[in-house]
C-alpha positions in Angstrom: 25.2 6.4 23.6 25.4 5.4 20.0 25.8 7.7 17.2 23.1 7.8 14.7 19.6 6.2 14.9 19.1 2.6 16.5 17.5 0.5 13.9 15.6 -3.1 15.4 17.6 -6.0 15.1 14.7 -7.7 12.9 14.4 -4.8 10.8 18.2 -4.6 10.4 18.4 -8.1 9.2 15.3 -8.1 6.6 17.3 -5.0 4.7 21.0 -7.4 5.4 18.6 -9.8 3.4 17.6 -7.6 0.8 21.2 -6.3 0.1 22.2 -10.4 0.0 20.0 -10.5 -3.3 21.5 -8.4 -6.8 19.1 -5.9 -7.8 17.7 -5.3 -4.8 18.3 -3.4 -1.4 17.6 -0.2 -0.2 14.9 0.3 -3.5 12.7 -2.5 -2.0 12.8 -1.7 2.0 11.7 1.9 0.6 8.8 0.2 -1.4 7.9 -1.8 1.5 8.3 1.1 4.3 6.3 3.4 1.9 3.6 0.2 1.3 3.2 -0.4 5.5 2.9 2.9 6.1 0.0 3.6 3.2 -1.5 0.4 4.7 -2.0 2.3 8.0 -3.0 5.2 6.8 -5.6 3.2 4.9 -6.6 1.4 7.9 -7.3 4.9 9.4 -9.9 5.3 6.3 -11.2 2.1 7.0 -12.0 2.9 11.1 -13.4 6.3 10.0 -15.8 4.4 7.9 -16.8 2.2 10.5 -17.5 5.3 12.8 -19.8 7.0 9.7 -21.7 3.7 9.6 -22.6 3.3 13.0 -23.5 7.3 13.2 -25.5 6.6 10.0 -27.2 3.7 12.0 -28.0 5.5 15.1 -29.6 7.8 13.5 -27.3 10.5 13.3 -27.1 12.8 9.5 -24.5 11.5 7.8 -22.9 13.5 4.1 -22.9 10.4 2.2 -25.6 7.8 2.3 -25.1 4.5 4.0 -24.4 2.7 1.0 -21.5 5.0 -0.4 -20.3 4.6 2.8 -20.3 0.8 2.8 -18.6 0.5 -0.5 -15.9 3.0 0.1 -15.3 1.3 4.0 -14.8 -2.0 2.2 -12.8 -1.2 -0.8 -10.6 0.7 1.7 -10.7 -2.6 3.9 -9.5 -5.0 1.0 -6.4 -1.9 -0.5 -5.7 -1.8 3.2 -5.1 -5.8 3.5 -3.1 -5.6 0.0 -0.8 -2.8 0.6 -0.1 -4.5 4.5 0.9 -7.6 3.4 3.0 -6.3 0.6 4.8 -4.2 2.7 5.2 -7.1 5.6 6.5 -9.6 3.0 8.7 -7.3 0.9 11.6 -7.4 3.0 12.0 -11.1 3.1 11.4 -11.2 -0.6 8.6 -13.3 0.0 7.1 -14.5 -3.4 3.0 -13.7 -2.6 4.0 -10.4 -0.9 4.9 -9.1 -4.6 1.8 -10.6 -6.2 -0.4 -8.9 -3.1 1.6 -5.5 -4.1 0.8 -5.6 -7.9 -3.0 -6.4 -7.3 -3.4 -4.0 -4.6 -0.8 -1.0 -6.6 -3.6 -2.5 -10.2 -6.6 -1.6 -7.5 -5.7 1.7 -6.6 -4.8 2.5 -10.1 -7.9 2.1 -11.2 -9.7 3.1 -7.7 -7.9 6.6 -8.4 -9.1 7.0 -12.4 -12.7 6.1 -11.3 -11.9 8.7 -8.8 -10.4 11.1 -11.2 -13.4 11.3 -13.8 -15.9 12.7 -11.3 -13.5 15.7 -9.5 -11.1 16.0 -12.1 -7.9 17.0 -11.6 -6.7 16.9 -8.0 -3.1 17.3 -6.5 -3.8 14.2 -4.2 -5.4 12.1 -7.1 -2.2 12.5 -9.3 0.1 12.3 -7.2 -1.0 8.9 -6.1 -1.5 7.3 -9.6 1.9 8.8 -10.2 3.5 7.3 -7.0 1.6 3.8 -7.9 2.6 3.9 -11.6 6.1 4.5 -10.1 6.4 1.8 -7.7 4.2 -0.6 -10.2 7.3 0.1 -12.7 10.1 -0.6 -9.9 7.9 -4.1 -9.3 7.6 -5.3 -12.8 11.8 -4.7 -13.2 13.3 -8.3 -14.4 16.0 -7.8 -11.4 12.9 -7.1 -8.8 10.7 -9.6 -9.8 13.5 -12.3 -9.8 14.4 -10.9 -6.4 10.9 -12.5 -5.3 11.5 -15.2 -7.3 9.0 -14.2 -10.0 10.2 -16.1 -13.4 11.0 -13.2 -16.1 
């Protein structure tokens, strides 16, 4: 019986990797825990849009019409793809996992304003353009980016 918690080998080593690198550490295997776990949470959207479309084509009454429905399943498909891979490839430091984070954290920037406009000022919707803003800032860092091997 160990004391404390038992952290995988291969999850162990990716954050030994990080440390390796100056500027970066503990500050990306956050970004990349709280990316993967967004991603799944996103996924989760993704299958409960699948479910409304298939009730929508069976001909069960649906809230939102079909086509709502298909848009919002598929932008939820392409921010859940974006924020998975950045959060798979951030702890090796891979190069394209940082330019799949910035285009996905750019996405739901913009996903959230065109959210905002329509139901205004929401808890949820500012914290998460907060949070993205955040984690956008931490990317775009000379130290981070050259981390990933992103010129400066």
């Amino acid at each position: 019986m160990g004391h404390g918690p038992r952290v995988a080998p291969r999850a162990r080593r990716a954050v030994a990797r990080c440390n390796d690198r100056p500027g970066t550490g503990l500050g990306v295997a956050i970004v990349a825990v709280i990316a993967t776990v967004y991603g799944i949470f996103r996924l989760l959207l993704t299958l409960l849009g699948l479910a409304g479309m298939a009730l929508a084509s069976a001909g069960m009454p649906i809230q939102h019409r079909t086509g709502t429905l298909l848009c919002a399943t598929a932008s939820d498909l392409i921010l859940n793809i974006g924020f998975l891979a950045f959060g798979m490839g951030a702890l090796p430091l891979k190069g394209w996992s940082w330019v799949a984070g910035m285009v996905a954290l750019a996405l739901e920037v913009a996903g959230e304003l065109v959210a905002f406009v329509p139901h205004g000022s929401h808890a949820h919707l500012l914290t998460m353009q907060v949070l993205a803003v955040v984690i956008f800032w931490y990317l775009v860092r000379l130290d981070v980016r050259s981390a990933f091997g992103k010129p400066a």
